[in-house]
C-alpha positions in Angstrom: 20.6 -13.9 17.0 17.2 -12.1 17.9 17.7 -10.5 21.5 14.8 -11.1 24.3 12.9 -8.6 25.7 15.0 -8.6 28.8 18.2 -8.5 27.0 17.4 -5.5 25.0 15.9 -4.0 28.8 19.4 -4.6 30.1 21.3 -2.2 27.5 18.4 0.4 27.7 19.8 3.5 30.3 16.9 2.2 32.4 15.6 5.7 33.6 12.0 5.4 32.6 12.2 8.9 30.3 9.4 8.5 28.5 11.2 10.3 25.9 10.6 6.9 23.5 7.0 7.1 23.8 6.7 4.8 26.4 5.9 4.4 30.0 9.2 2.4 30.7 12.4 1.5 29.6 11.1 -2.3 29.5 7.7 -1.4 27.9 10.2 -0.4 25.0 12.2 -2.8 25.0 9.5 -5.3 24.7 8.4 -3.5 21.8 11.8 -3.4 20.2 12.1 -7.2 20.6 8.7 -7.6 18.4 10.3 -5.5 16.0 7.1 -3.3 16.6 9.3 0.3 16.7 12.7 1.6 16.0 15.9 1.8 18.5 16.3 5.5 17.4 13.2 6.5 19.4 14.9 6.3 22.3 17.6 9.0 22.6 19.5 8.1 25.4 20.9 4.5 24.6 24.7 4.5 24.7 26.9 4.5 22.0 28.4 0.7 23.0 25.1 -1.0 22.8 24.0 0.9 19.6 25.6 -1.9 17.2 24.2 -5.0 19.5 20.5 -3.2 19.6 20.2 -1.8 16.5 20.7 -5.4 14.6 18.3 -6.8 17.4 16.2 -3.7 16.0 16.3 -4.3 12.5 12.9 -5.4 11.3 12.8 -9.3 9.9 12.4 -8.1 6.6 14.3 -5.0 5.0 12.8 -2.1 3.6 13.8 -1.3 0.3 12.6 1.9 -1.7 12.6 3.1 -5.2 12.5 6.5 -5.3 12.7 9.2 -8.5 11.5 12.5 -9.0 8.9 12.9 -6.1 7.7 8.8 -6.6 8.6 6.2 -4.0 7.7 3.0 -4.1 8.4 1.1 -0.5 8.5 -2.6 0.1 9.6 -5.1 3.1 9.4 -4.1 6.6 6.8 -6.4 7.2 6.6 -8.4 10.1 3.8 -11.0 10.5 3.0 -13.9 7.9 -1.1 -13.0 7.9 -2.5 -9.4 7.7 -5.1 -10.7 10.5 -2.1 -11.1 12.9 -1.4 -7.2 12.9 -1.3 -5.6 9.5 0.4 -5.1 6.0 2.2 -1.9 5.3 4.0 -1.6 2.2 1.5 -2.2 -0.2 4.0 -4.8 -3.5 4.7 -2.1 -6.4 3.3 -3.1 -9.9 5.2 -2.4 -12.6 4.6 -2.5 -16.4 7.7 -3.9 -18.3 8.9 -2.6 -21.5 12.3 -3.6 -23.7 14.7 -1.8 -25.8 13.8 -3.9 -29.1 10.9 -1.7 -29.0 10.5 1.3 -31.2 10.8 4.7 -28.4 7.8 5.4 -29.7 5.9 2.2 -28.9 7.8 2.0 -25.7 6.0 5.6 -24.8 2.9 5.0 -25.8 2.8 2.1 -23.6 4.6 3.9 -21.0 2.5 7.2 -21.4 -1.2 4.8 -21.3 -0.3 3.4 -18.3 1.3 6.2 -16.2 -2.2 8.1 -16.8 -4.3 5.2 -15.6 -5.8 6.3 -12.5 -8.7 4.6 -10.4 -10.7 6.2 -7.9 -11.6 3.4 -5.1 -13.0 4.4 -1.6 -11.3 7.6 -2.1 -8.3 6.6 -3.2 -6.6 7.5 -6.0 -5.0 3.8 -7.6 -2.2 3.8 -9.6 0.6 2.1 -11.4 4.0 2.5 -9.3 6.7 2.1 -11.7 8.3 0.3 -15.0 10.8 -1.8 -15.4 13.0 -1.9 -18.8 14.5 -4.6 -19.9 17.9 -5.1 -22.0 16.9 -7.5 -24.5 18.6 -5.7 -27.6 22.2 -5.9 -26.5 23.6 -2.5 -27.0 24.6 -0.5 -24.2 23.4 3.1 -26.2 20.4 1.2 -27.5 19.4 0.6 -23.5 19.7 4.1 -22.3 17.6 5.5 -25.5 14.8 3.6 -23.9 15.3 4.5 -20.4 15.5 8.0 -22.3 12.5 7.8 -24.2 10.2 6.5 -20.8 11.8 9.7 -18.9 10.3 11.9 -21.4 6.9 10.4 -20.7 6.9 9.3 -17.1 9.1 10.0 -13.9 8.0 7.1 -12.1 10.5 4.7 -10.7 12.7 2.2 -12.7 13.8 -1.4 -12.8 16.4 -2.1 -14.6 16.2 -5.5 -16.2 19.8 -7.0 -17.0 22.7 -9.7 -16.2 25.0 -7.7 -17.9 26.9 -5.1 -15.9 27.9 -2.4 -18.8 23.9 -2.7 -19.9 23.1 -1.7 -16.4 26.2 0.6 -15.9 24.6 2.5 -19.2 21.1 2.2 -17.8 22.3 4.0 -14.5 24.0 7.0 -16.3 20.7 7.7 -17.7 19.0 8.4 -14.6 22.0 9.5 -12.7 20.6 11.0 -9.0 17.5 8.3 -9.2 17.7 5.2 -6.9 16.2 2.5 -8.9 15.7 -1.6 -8.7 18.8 -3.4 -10.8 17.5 -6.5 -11.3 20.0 -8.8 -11.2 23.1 -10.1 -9.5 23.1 -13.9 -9.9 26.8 -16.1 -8.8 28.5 -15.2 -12.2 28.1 -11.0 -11.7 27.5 -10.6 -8.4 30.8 -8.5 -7.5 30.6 -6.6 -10.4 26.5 -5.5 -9.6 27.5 -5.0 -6.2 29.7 -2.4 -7.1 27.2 -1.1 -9.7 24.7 -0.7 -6.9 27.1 1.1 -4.2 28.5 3.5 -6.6 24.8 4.5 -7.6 22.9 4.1 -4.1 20.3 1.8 -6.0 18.5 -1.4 -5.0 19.8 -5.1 -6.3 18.0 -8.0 -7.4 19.5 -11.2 -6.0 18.6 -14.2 -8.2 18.8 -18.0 -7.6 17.0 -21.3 -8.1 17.2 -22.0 -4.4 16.9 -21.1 -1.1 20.2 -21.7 0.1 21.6 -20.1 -3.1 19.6 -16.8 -2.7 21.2 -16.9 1.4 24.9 -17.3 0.0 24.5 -14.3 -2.5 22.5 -12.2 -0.4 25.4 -12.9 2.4 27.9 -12.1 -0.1 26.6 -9.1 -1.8 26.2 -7.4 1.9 29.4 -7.9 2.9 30.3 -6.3 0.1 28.7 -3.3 1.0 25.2 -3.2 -0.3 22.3 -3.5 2.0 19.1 -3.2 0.3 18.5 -6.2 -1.4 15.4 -7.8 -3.2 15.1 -11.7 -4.2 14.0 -13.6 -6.9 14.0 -17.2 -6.4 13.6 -17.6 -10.2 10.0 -19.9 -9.7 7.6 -18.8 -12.3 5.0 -21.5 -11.8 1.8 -20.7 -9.0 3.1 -23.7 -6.7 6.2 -23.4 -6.7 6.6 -19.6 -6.0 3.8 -20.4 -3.6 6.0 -22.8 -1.5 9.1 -20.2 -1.7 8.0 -17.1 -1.3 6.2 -19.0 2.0 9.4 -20.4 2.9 11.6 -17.1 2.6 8.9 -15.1 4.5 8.5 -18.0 7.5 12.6 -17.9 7.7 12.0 -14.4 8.2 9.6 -13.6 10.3 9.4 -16.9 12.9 13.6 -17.5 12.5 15.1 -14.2 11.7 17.0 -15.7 9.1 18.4 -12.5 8.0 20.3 -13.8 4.5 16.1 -13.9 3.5 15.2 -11.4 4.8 14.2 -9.1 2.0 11.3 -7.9 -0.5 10.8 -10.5 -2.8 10.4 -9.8 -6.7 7.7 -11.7 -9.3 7.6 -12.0 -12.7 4.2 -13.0 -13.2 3.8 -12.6 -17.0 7.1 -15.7 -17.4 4.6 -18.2 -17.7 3.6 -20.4 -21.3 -0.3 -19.2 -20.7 -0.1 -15.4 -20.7 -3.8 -15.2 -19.5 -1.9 -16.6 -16.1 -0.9 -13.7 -15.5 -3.3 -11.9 -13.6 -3.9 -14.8 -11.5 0.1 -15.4 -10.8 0.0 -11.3 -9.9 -3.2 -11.7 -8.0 -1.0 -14.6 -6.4 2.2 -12.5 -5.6 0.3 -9.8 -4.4 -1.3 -11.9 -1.5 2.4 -14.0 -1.1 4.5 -12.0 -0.5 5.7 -10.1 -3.4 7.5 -6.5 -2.8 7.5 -5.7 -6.5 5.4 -7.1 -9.4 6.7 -7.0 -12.9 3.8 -7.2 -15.5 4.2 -7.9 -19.2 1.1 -6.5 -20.1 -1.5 -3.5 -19.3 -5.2 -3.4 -19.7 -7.8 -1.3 -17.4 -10.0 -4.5 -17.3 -6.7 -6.6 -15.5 -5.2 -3.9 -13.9 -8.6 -2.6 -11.5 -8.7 -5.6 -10.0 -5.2 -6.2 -8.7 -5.1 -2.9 -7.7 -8.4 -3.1 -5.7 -7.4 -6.5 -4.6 -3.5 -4.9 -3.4 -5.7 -2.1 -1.7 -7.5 -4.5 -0.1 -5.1 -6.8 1.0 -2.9 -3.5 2.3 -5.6 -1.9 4.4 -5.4 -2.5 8.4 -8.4 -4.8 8.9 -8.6 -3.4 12.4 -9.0 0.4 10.9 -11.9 0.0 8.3 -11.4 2.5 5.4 -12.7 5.9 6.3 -13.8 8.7 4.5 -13.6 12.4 7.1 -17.1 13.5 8.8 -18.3 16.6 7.1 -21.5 17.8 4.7 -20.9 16.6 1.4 -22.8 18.4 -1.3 -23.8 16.3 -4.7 -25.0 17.6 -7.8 -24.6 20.6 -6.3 -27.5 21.0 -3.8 -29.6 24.2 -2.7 -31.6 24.8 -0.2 -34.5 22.9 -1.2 -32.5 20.0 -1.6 -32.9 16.7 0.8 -30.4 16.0 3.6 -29.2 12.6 4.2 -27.3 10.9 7.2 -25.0 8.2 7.1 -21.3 6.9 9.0 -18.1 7.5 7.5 -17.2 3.5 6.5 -15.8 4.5 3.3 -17.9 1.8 1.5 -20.8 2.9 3.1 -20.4 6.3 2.3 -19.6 5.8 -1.6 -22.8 3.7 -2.0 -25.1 6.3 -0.9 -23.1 9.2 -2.6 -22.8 6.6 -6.0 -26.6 6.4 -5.9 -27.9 9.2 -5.6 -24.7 11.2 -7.6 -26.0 9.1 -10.8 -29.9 9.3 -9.9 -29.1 13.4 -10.5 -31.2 14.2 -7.8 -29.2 17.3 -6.0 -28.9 16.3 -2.0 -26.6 17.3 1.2 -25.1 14.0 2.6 -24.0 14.4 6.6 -21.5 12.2 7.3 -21.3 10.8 11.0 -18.1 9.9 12.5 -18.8 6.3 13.5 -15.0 5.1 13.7 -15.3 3.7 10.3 -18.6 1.2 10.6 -20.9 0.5 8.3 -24.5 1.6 9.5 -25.5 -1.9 11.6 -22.2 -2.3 12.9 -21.9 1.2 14.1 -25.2 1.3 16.0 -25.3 -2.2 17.5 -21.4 -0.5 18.7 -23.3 2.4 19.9 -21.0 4.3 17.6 -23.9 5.8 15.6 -26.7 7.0 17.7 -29.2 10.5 18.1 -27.1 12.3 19.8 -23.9 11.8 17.4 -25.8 12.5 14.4 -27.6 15.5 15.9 -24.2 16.4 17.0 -22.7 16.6 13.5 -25.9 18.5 12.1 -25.2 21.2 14.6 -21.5 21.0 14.2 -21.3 21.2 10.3 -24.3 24.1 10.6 -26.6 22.2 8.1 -29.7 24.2 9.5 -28.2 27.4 7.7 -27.8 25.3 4.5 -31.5 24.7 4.1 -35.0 25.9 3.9 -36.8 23.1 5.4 -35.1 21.2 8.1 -35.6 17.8 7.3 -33.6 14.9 7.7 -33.3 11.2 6.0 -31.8 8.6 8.6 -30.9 4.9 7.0 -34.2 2.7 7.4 -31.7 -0.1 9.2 -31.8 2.2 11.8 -35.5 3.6 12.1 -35.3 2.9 15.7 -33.4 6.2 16.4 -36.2 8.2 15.1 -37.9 9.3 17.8 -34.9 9.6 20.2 -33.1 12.0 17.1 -36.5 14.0 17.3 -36.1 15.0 20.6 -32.3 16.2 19.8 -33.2 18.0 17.2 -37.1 19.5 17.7 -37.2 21.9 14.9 -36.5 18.8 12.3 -38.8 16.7 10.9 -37.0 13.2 10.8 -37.9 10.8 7.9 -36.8 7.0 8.2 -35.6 6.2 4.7 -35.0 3.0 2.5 -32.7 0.1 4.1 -30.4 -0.1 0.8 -29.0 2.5 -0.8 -30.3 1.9 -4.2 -33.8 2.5 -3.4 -32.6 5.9 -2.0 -33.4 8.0 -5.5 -36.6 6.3 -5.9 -37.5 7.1 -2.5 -36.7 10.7 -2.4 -38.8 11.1 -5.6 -41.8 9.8 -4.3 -41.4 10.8 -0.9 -40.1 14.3 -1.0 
């Protein structure tokens, strides 16, 4: 049972140390109650009211992580039902599944095409996370070849896809030291994969066609040992899945129904349409999938759900930022135009997109205005004269120039005059209000 606030403030040594982080004992245990930080950040809690707190601590829904050769891939440890609420922090892994009645080399040239696919959005480098490998052949020697030949290509993390527990014993010695995904324990092999998983420090896939089913196993499974679980509540359809992977994650979070309280896995390509499949991964991305198991690759499907997953991940309280500095594009000299803008990460990529393909070589200053678009910013008094004169002077873009000159966004032509009396040895030019009519501007005007 979930401890109060006051409980949890009862076991705390109730010194007010501030070694937690806090102001006061109850301040923390507040925050421990809303599953908001850890019990080991405070240092001093005794050693009899460790077990009570630290299940009281335990976030609603586990963290489970995939891990091999320098990749992780985290999911769970979520704790509120809409991203509105607080946040989402473990963005759901995709992975591309393969099978071992593929040649080795088919399975790495899929394998090797989708490992290189790399997407630059806002930034951000976006990636595939993983692949899962399926035992469809039935040969123990057969599975590990494949595991084999996807090593030899990619170190990403694995699933292992089988009911069989001497497929997935095989699959393991491949990739002994790794701590992948085996996917699954259902109620004939549960014991068996349980061990499978303890002996080999790796994740377990818990499978049933219910709710109450998926509680029994997972129940079962961790008293045998194994703690990081994932579920599949075997629903391949939109509504269905929709309406569990609700229920698991309102059991959760507003119960803390612990037997559900894990990642949940989707197998979006297991439908009779396979053009469904975006849409059911767009689907599990959004509610609430951990880790996404695709049946296909393409660039044209796999942007999207990776823009839509960065999207849905990013803190909608922290806008996407890119760091104030002087960026140079098509490498500029000193006759070259400077431009202002904030450092909203959307913002900033439509100017630098604009004039980048225009080929027109410019300085871009980048004002720190706590990650708002130009409007917002100003109306926030986030991006005014003196902040954009500020980071002129502070980046030295006066050395970088011959003519000190200075294009400010025409939405805010208002701060000419005030920027011309920060900075008097510029000459300040109010420039278009969209960034696509920046090149043609620039042309004519400069």
């Amino acid at each position: 049972m979930a401890l109060s606030g006051i409980q949890i403030y009862k076991m705390l040594p109730q010194t007010n140390c501030k070694d937690c982080g806090f102001p006061t004992c109850l301040a923390f245990a507040m925050k421990l109650a809303a599953k908001q930080v850890e019990l080991s950040a405070c240092p001093h809690v005794a050693e009899e009211a460790k077990a009570q707190l630290a299940e009281a601590s335990e976030p609603p829904v586990r963290l489970v992580s995939l891990k091999s050769n320098g990749y992780e891939v985290k999911a769970g440890n979520e704790v509120v039902l809409f991203r509105h609420e607080k946040t989402f922090y473990n963005k759901p892994g995709l992975f591309l599944r393969v099978k071992d009645t593929q040649s080795a080399g088919d399975i790495q040239a899929a394998v090797k095409t989708a490992d290189a696919y790399t997407v630059n959005y806002v930034g951000r480098d976006l990636t595939l996370d993983g692949f899962a490998v399926e035992a469809a052949n039935g040969d123990a020697a057969t599975f590990a070849g494949a595991i084999g030949a996807i090593r030899q290509v990619s170190h990403r993390p694995l699933i292992l896809i089988s009911t069989d527990p001497a497929m997935i014993a095989a699959g393991l010695r491949a990739i002994d030291g790794e701590n992948p995904l085996i996917y699954g324990a259902n109620a004939e092999n549960w014991n068996a994969m349980a061990d499978l998983a303890k002996q080999h420090n790796a994740a377990l896939a818990v499978i049933a066609d219910s709710l109450d089913g998926l509680a029994d196993l997972s129940e079962k499974i961790k008293e045998a040992g194994v703690k990081d679980l994932v579920l599949d509540p075997a629903a391949r359809g939109l509504s269905r899945s929709l309406a569990l992977s609700t229920q698991i994650r309102r059991l959760a979070l507003k119960k803390n129904f612990r037997p559900l309280g894990y990642p949940l896995i989707s197998f979006p390509g297991e439908v009779e349409d396979p053009a469904q499949e975006s849409v059911l991964a767009a689907h599990a991305i959004t509610k609430y999938a951990g880790f996404i198991v695709l049946d296909h690759f393409a660039a044209e499907t796999a942007y999207p759900l990776l823009v839509l997953r960065e999207n849905i991940y990013t803190d909608p309280q922290k806008p996407i930022q890119v760091q104030p500095d002087v960026y140079e594009i098509n490498n500029p000299g000193p006759d070259s135009p400077v431009l202002v803008t904030t450092n909203f990460s959307i913002t900033y990529f439509s100017v630098a997109n604009e004039v980048e393909g225009s080929g027109i070589p410019a300085w871009l200053v980048v004002t720190d205005a706590e990650g708002m678009s130009v409007l917002t910013a100003w109306a926030a008094g986030k991006f005014d004269a003196e902040r954009i004169a500020k980071t002129i002077k502070a980046f030295n873009v006066a050395d970088k120039v011959n003519k000190k000159r200075v294009i400010i966004p025409g939405h805010v032509a208002v701060l000419s005059g005030e920027l011309e009396e920060e900075l008097p040895d510029w000459e300040i030019r109010v420039g278009p209000r969209e960034a696509i009519d920046l090149p043609s501007f620039i042309k004519q005007a400069l």
